[in-house]
C-alpha positions as CSV (number, residue, x, y, z in Angstrom):
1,X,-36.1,145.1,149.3
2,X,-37.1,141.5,148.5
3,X,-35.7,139.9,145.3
4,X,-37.7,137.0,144.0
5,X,-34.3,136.0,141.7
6,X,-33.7,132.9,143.9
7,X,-37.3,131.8,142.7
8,X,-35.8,132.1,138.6
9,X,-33.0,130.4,139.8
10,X,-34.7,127.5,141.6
11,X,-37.1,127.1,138.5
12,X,-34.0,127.1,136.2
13,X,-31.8,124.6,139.0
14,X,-34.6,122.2,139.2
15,X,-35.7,122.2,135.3
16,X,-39.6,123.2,136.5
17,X,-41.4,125.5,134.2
18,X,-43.7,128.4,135.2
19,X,-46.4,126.5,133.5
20,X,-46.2,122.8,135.8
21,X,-46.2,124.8,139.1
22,X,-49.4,125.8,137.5
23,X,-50.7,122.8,135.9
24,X,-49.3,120.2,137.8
25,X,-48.2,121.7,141.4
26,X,-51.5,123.9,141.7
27,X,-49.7,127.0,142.0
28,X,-52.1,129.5,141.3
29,X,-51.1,131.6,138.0
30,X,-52.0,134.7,140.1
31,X,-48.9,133.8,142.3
32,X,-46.8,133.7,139.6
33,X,-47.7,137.0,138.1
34,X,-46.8,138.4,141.5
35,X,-43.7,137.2,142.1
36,X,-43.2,138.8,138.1
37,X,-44.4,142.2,139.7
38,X,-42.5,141.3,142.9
39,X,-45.4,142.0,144.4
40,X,-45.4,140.6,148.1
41,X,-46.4,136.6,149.0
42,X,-48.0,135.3,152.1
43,X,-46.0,133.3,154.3
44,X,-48.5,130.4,153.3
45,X,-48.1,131.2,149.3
46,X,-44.1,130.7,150.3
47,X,-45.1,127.8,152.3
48,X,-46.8,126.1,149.1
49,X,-43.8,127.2,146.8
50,X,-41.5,125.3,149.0
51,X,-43.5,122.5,149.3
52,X,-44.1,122.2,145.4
53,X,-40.3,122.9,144.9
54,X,-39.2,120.8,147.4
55,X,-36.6,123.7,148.7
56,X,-36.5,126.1,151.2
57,X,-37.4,130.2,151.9
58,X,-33.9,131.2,151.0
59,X,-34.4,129.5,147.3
60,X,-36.9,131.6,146.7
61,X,-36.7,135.0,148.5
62,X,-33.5,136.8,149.8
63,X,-33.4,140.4,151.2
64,X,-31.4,143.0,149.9
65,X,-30.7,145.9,151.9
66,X,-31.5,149.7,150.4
67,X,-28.7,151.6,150.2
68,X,-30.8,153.8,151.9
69,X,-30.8,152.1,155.4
């Protein structure tokens, strides 16, 4: 499973709201919603994250393995 918690913890780290990755980074609100839904992201959505949080894939993804597996 993929857990976008490194994304709330980034945001939180960095003191960046929701709404200036929006408004000021050109992160699409749409993006954001997903990540909410932990939907899946494009490697270029993570790409832009990255760039607009000035961090790396691990800061805002991490994989957690089922206990299934």
């Amino acid at each position: 499973m993929i857990s976008y918690e490194p994304f709330w913890n980034t945001l939180e780290t960095k003191g960046v709201t929701t709404y200036a990755l929006i408004n000021k980074k050109g992160i699409n609100s749409n993006i954001i919603n997903r990540i909410k839904k932990s939907a899946s992201l494009t490697t270029y959505t993570l790409n832009n994250l990255c760039k607009a949080l000035d961090c790396s894939i691990p800061d805002i993804v991490e994989y957690i393995k089922d206990d299934d597996e």
